[in-house]
Backbone as CSV, one residue per row, in Angstrom:
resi,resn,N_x,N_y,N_z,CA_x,CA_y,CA_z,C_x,C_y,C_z
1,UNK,-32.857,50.433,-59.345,-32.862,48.966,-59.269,-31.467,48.443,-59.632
2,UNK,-31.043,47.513,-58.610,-29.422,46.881,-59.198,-29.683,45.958,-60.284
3,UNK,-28.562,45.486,-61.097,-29.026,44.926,-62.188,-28.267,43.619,-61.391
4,UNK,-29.398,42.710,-62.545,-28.590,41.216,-62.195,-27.392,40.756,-61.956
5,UNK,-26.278,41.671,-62.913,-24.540,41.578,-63.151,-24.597,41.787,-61.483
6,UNK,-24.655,43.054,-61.362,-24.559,43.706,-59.781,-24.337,42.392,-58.488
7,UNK,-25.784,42.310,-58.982,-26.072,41.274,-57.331,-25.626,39.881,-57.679
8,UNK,-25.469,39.038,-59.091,-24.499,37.900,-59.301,-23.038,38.524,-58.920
9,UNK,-22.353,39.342,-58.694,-21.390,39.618,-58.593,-21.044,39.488,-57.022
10,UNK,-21.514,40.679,-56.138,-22.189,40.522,-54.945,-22.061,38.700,-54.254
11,UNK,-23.072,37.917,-54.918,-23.102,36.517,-54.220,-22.171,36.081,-54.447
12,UNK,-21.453,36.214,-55.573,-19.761,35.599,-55.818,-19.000,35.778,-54.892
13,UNK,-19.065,37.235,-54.157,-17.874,37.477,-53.630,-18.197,37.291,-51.758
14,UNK,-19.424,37.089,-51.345,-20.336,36.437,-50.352,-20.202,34.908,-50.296
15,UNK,-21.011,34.231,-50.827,-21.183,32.809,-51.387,-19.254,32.179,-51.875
16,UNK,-18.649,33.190,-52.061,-17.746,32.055,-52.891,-17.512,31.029,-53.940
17,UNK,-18.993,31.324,-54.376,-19.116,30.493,-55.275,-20.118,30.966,-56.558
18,UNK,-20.465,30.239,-57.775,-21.070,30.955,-58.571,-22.565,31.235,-58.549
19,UNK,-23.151,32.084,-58.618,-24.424,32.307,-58.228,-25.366,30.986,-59.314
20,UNK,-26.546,30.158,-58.176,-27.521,29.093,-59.694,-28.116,30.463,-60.438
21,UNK,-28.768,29.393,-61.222,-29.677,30.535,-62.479,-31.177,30.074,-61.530
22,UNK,-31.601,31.740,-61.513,-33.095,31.920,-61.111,-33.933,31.152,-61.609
23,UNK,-34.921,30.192,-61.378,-35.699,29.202,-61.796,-37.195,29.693,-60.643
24,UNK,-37.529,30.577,-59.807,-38.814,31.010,-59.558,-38.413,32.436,-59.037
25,UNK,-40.245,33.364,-58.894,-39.836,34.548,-58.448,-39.321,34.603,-56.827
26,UNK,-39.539,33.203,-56.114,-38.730,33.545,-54.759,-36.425,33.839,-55.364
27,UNK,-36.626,32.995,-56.434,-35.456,32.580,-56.617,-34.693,34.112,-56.760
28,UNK,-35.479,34.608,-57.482,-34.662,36.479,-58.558,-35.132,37.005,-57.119
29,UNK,-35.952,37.361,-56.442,-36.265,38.168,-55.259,-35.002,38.427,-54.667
30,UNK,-34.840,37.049,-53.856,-33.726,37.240,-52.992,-32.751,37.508,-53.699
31,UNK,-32.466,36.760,-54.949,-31.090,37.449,-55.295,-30.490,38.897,-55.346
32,UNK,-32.258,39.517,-55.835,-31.612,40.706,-56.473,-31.836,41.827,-54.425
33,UNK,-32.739,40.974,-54.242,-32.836,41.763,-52.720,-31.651,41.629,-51.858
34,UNK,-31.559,40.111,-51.505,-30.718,39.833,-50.430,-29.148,40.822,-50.881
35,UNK,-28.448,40.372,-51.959,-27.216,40.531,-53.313,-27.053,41.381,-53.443
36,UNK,-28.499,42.164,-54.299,-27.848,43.242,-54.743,-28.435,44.599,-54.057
37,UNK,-29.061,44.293,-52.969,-29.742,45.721,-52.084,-29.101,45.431,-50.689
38,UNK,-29.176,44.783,-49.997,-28.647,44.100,-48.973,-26.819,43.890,-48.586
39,UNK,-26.555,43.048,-48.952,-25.086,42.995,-48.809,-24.143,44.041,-49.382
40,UNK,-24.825,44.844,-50.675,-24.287,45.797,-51.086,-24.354,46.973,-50.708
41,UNK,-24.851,47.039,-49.850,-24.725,48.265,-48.966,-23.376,48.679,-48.265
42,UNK,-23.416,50.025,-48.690,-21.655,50.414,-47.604,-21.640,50.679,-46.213
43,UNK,-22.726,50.367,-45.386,-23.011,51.221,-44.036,-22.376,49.658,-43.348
44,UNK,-21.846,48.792,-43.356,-21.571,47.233,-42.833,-20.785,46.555,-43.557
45,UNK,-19.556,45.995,-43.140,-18.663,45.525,-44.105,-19.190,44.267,-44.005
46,UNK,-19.061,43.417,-45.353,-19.186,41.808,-45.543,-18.778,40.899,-44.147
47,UNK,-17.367,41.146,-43.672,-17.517,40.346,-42.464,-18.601,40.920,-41.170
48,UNK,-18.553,41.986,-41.217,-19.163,42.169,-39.925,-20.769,41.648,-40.316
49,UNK,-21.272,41.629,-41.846,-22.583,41.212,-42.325,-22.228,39.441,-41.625
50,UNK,-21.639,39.220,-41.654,-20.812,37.514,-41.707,-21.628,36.766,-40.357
51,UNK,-21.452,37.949,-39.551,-21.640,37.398,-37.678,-23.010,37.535,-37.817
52,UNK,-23.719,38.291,-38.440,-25.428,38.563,-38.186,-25.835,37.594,-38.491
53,UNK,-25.766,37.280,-40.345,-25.798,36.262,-40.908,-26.465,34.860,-40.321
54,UNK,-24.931,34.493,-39.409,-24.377,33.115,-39.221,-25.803,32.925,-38.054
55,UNK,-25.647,34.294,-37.313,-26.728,33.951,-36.103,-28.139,33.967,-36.609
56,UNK,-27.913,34.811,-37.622,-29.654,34.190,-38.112,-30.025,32.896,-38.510
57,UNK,-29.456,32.479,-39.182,-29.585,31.614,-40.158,-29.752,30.040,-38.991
58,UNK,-28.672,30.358,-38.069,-28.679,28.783,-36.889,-29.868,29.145,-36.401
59,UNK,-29.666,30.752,-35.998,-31.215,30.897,-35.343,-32.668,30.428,-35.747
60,UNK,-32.710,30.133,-36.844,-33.555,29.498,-37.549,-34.138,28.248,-37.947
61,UNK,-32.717,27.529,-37.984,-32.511,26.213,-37.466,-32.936,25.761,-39.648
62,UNK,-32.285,26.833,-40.077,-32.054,26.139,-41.824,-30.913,25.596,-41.876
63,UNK,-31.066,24.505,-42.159,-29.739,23.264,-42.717,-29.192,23.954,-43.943
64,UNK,-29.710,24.143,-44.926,-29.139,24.694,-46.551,-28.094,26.277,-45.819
65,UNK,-28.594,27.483,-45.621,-28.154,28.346,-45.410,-26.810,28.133,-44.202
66,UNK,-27.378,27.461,-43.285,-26.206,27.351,-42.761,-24.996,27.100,-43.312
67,UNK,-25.366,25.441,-43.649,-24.516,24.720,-44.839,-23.318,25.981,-45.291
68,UNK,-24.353,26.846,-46.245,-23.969,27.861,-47.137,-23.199,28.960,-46.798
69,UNK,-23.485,29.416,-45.386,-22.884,30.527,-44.927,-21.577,30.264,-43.950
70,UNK,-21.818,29.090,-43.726,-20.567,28.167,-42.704,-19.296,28.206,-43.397
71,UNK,-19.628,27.210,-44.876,-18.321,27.267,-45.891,-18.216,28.756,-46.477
72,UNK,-18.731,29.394,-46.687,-18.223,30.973,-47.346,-18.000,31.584,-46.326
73,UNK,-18.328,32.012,-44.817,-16.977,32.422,-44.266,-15.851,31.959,-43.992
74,UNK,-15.558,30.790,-43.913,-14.424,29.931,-44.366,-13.476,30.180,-45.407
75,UNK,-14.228,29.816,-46.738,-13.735,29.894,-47.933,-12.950,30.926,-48.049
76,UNK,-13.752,32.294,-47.592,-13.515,33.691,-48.094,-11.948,33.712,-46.717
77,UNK,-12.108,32.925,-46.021,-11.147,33.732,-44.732,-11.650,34.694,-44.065
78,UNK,-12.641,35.154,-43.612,-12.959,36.435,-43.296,-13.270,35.987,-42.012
79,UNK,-13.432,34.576,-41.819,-13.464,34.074,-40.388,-12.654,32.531,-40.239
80,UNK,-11.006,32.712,-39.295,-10.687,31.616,-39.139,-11.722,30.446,-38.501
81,UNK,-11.028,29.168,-38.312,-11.761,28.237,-37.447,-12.182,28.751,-36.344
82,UNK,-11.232,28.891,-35.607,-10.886,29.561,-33.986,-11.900,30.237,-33.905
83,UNK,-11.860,31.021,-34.610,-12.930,32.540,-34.355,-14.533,31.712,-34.596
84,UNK,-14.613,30.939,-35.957,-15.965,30.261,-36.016,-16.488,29.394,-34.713
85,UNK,-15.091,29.034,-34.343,-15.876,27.982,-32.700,-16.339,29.322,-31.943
86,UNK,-15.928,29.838,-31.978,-15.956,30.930,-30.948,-17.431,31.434,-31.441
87,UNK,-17.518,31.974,-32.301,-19.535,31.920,-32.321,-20.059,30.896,-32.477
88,UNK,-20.064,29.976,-32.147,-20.747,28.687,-31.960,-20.732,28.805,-30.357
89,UNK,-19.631,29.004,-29.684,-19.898,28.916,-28.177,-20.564,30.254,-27.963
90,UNK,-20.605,31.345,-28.325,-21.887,32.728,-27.805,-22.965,32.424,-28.704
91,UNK,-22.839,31.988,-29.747,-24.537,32.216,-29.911,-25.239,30.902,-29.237
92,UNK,-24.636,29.945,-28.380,-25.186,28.915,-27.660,-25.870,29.431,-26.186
93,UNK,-24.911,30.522,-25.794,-25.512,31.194,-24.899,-26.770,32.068,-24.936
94,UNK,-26.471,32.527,-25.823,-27.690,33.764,-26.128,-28.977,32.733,-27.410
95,UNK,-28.894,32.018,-27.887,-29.653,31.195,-28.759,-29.689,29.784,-27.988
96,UNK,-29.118,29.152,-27.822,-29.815,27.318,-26.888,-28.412,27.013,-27.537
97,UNK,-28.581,26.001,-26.572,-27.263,24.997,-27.185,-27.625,23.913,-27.794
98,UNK,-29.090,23.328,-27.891,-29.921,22.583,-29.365,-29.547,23.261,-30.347
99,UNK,-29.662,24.778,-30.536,-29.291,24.819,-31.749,-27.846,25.547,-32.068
100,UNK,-27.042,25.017,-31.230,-25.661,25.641,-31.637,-25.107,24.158,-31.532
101,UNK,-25.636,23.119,-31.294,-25.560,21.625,-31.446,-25.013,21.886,-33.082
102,UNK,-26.191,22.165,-33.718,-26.467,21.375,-35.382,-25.010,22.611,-36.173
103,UNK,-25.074,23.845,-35.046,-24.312,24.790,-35.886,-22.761,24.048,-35.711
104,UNK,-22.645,23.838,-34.792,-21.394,22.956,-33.822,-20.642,21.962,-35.735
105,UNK,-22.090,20.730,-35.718,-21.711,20.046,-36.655,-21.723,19.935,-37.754
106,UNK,-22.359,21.290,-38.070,-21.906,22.087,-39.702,-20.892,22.953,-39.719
107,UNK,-20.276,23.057,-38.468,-19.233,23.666,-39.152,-17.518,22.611,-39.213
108,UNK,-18.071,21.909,-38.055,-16.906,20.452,-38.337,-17.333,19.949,-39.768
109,UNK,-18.396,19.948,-40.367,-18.863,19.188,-42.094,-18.355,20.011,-42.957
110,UNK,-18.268,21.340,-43.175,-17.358,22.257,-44.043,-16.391,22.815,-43.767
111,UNK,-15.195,22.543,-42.455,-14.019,22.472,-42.845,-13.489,21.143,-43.364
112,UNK,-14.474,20.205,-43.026,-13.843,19.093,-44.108,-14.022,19.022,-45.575
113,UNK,-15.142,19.333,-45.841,-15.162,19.645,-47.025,-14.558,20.937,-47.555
114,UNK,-14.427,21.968,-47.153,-13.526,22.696,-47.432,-12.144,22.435,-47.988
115,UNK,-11.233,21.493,-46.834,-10.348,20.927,-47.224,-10.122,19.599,-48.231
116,UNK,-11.271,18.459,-48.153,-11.337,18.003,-49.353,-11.257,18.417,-50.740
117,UNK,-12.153,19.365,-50.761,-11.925,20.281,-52.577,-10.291,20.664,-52.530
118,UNK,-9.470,21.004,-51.318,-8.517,21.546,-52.187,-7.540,20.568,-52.298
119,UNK,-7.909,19.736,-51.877,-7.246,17.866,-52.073,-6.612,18.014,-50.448
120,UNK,-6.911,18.565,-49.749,-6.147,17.994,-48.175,-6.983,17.227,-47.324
121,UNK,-6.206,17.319,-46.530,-7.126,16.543,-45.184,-7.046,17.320,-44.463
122,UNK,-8.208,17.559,-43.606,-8.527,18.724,-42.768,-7.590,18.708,-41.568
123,UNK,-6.804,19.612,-41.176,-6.001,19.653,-39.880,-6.801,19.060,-38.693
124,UNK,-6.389,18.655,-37.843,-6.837,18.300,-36.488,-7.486,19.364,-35.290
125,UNK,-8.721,20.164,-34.655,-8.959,20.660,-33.809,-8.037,20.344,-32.916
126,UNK,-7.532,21.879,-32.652,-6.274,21.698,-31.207,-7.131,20.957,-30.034
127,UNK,-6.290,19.979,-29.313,-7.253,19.490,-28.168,-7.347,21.105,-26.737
128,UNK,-8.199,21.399,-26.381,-8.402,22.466,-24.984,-8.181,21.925,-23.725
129,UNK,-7.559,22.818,-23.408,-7.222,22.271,-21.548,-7.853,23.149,-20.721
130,UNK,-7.567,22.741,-19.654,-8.581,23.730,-18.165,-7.700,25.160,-19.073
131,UNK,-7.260,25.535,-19.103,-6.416,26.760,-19.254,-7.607,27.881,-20.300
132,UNK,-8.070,27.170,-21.037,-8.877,27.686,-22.084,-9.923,27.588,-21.465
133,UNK,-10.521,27.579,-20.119,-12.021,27.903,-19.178,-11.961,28.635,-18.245
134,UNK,-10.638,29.748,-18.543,-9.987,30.932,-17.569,-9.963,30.842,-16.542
135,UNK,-10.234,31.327,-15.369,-9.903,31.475,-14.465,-10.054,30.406,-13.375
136,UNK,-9.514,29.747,-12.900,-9.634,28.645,-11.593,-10.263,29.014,-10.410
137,UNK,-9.548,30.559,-10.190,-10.019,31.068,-8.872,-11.646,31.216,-9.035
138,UNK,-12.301,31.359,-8.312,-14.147,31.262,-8.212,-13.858,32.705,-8.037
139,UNK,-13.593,33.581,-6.963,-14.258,34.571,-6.624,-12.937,35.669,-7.331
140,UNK,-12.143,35.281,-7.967,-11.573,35.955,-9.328,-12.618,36.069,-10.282
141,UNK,-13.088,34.948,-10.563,-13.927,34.617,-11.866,-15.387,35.768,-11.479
142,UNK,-15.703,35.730,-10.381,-16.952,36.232,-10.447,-16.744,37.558,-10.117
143,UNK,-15.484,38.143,-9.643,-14.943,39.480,-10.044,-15.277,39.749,-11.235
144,UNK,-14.475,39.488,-11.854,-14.406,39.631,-13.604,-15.364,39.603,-14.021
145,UNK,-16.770,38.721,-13.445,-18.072,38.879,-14.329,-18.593,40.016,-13.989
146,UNK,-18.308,40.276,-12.944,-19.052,41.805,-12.765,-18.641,42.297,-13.573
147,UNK,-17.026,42.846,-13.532,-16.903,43.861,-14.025,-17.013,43.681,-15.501
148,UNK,-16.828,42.716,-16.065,-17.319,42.814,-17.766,-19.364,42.844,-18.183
149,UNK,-19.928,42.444,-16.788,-21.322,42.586,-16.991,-21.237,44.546,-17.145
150,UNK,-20.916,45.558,-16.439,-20.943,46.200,-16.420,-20.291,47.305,-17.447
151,UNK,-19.485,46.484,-17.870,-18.328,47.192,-19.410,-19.772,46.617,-20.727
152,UNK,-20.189,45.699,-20.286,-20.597,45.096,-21.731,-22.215,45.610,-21.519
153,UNK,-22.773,45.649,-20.117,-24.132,46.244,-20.282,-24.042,48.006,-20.099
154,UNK,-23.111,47.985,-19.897,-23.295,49.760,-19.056,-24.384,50.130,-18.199
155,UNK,-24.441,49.146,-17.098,-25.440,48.946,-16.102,-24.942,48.231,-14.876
156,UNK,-24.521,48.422,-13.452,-24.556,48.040,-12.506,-24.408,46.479,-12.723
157,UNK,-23.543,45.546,-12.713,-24.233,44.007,-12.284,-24.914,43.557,-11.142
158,UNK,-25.779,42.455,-11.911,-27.120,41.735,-10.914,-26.349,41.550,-9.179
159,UNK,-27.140,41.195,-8.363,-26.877,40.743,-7.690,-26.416,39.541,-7.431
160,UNK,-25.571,38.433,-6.732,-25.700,37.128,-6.451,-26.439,36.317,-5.992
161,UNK,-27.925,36.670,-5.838,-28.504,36.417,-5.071,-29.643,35.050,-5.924
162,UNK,-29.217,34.238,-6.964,-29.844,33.324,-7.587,-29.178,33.011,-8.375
163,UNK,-29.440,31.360,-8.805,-28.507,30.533,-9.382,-28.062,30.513,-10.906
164,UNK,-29.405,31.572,-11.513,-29.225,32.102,-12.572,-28.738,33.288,-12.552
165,UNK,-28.150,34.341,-11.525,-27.167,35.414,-11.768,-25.934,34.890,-11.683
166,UNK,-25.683,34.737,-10.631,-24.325,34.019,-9.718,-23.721,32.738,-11.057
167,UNK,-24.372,31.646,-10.904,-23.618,30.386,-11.501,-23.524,31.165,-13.420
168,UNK,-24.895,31.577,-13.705,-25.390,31.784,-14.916,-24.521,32.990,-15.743
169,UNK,-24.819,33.997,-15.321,-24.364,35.475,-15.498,-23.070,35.881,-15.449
170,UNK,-23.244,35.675,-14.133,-21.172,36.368,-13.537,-20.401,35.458,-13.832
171,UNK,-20.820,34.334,-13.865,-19.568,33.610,-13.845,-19.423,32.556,-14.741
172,UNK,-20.295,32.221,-15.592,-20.159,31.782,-16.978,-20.307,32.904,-18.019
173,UNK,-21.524,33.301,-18.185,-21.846,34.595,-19.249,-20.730,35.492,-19.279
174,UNK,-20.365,36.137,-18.416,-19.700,37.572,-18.265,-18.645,37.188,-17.678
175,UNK,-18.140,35.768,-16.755,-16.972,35.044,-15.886,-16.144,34.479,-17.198
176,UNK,-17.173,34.027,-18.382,-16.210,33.427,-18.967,-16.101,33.771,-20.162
177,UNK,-17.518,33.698,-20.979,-17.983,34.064,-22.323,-17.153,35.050,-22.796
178,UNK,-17.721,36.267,-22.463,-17.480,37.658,-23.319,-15.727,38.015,-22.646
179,UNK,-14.920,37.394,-22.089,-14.156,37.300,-21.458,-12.919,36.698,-22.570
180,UNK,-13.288,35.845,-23.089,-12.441,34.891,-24.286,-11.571,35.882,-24.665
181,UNK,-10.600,35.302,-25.628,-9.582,35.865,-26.763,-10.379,35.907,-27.832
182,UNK,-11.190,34.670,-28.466,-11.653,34.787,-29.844,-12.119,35.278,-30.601
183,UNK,-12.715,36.288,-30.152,-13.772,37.322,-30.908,-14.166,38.676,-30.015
184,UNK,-13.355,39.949,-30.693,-13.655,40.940,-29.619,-14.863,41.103,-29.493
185,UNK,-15.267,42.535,-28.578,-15.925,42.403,-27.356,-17.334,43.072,-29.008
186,UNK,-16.716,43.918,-30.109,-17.591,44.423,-30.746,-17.932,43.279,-31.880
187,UNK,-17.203,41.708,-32.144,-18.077,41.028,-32.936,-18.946,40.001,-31.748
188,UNK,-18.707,40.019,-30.909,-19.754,39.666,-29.482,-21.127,40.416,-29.489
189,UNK,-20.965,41.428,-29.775,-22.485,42.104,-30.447,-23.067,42.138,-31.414
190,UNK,-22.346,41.671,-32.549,-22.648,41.076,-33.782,-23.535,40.178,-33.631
191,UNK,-22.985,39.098,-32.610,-23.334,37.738,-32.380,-25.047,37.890,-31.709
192,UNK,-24.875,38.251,-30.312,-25.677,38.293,-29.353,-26.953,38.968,-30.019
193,UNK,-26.638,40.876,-30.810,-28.220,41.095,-31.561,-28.975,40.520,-32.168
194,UNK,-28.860,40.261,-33.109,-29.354,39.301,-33.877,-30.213,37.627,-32.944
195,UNK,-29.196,37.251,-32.200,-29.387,36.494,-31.157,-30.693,36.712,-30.613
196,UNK,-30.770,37.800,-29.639,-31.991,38.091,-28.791,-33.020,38.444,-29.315
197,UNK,-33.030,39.061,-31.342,-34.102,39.274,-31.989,-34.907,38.673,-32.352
198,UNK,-34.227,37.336,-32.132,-34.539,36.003,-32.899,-35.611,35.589,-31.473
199,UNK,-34.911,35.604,-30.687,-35.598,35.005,-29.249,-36.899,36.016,-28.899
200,UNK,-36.772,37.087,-29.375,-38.327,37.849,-29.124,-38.462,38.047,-27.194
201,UNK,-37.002,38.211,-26.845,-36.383,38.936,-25.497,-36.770,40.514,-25.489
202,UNK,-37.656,40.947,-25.298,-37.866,42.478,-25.174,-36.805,43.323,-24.283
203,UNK,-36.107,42.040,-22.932,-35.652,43.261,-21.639,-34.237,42.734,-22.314
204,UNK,-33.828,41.784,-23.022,-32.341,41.986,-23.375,-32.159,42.411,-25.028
205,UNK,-33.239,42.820,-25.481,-33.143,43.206,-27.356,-33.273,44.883,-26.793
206,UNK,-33.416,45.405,-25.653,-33.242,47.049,-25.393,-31.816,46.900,-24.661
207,UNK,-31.645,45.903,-23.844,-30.532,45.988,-22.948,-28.871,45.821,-24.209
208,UNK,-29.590,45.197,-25.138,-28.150,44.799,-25.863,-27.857,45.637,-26.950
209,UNK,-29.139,46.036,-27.496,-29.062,47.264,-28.483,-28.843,48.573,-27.790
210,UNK,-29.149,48.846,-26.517,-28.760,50.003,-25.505,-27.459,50.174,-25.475
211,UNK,-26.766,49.109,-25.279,-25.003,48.955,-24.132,-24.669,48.863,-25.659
212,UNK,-24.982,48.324,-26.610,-24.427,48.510,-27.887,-24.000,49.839,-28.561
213,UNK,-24.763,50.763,-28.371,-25.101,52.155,-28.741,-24.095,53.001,-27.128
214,UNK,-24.615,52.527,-26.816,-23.940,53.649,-25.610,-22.509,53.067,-25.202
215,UNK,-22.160,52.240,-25.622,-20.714,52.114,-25.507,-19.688,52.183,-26.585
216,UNK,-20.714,52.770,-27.631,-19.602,52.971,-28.818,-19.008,52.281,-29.629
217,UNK,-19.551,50.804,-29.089,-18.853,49.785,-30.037,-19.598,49.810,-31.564
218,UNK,-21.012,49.979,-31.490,-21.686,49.890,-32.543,-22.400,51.153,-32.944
219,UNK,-22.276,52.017,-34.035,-22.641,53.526,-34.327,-23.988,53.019,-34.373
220,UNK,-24.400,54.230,-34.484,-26.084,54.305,-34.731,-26.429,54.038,-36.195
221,UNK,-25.566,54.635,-36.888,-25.629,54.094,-38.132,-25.345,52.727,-38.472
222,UNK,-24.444,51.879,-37.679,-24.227,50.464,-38.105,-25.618,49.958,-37.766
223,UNK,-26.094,50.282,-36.518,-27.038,49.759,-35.814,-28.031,49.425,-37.422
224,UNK,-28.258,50.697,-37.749,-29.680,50.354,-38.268,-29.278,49.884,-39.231
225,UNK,-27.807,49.329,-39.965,-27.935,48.118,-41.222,-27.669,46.451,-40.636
226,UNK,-27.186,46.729,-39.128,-27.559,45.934,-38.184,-29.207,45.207,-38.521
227,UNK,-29.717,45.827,-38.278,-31.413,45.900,-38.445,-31.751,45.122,-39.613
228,UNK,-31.230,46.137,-40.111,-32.010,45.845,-42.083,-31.442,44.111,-42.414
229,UNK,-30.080,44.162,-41.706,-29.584,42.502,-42.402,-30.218,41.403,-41.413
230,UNK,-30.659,41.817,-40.022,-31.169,40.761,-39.734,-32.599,40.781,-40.266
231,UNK,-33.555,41.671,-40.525,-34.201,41.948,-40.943,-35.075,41.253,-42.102
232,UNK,-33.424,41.081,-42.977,-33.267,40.209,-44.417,-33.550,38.875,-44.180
233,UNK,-32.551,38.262,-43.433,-32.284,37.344,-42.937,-33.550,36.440,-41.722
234,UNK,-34.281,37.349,-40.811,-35.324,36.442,-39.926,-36.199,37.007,-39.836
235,UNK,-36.459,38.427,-40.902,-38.379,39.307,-41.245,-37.736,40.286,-40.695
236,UNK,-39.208,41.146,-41.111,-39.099,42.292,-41.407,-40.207,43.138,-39.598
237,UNK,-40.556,41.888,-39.313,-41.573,41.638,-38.004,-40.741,41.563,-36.917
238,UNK,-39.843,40.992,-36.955,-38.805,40.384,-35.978,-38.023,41.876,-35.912
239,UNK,-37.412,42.279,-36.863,-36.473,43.326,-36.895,-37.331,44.807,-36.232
240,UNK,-38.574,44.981,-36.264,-39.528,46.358,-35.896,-38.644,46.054,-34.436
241,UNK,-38.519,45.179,-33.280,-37.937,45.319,-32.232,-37.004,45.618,-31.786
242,UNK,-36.356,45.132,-32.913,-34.663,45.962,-32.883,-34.549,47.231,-33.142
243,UNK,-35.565,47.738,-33.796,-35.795,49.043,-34.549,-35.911,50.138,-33.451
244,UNK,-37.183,49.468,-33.013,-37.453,50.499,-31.865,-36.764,50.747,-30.824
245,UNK,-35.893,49.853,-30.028,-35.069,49.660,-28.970,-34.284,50.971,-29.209
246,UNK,-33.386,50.750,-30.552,-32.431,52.083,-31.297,-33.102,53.223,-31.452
247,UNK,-34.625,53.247,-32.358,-35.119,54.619,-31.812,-35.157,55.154,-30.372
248,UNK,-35.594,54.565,-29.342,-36.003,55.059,-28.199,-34.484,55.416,-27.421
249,UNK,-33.224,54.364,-27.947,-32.160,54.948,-27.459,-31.535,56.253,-27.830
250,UNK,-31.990,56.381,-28.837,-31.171,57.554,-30.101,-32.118,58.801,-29.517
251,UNK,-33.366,58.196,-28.887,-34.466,59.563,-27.891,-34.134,59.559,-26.597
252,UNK,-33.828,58.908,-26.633,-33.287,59.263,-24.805,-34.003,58.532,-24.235
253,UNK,-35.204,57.739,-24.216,-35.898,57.124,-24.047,-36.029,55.764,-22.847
254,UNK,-36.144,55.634,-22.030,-36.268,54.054,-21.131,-36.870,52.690,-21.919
């Protein structure tokens, strides 16, 4: 069992801030679960815990945690702005854009407050031009979605043959998304698992935990603390799907 020091220590260096004093048994649970069993684990570094996190938590649609996890990757640096818009625009794809709305305007609410505590005024969001929605050319763009549908699924891309492959897939999803500067292609899977676990997607929680595993970006071993933190984070019900996807890949399995 970790001791209290342990996992107050743990949320300090997570949270950024000082752990409250336990006042019910939900209160000591999580601490000593989430704190000191959870984040303290060595199989997942704190930032890469950072991206699961963030997508659970919007995924959920909790105001407090967000709040909470918005300013401490901030605080800590472990995720610039840039990079934070940047999962706000994929987990909108893979989660709704209702709820990458509320994530959108918690995270404009704690870089201001961020910068208030340290007595500044928050810098200005660079304004974006066409330049930052890549490619102009159309049938460049839907080049490129193939070929990153196929780097990022390790599967053939769809056909063009509907307005949700063509407009949807190739050429926003895979034309533009996973295509960005902001966040490589392995915290894009950070983002998206967690994402589709949440959504209770059976053909893209095998397809993403599959191309995850078989392309090397994510070990088998990350995978399964992959698991365990979303696990933490949106049940223990939710996560059996992620579970199995990785068993049946790790078997060879369809």
């Amino acid at each position: 069992m970790t001791s209290p020091t342990t996992a107050d220590d743990v949320y300090r260096t997570v949270m950024t801030v000082d752990p409250p004093t336990p006042r019910t048994p939900f209160d000591e649970a999580s601490r000593q679960y989430l704190f000191g069993e959870v984040w303290n684990r060595p199989g997942l570094g704190i930032r890469d815990r950072r991206f699961v996190t963030l997508a659970c938590v919007a995924a959920a649609d909790a105001v407090t945690p967000i709040d909470q996890h918005v300013y401490a990757a901030l605080r800590s640096g472990d995720l610039t702005i840039e990079q934070m818009n940047e999962v706000t625009l994929h987990f909108a794809v893979y989660c709704g854009w209702p709820k990458a709305s509320a994530l959108e305007q918690t995270v404009r609410k704690q870089w201001n407050r961020l910068h208030a505590e340290r007595g500044q005024e928050a810098p200005a969001w660079p304004t974006l031009t066409v330049e930052d929605l890549g490619p102009a050319d159309r049938e460049e763009r839907i080049r490129g979605g193939q070929e990153e549908f196929r780097t990022v699924n390790v599967i053939p891309a769809p056909p063009p043959d509907s307005p949700y492959f063509y407009a949807g897939i190739l050429n926003f999803v895979f034309g533009h998304v996973w295509r960005r500067d902001g966040l490589s292609r392995r915290e894009r899977r950070l983002v998206t698992i967690p994402c589709v676990g949440a959504s209770d997607a059976v053909g893209p929680i095998f397809s993403h935990v599959g191309s995850a595993l078989e392309s090397g970006d994510v070990t088998y071993e990350e995978m399964q603390e992959i698991i365990l933190h979303f696990s933490a984070y949106y049940g223990i019900a939710k996560g059996e799907a992620l579970h199995e996807a990785a068993r049946r890949w790790r078997a060879g399995q369809p």
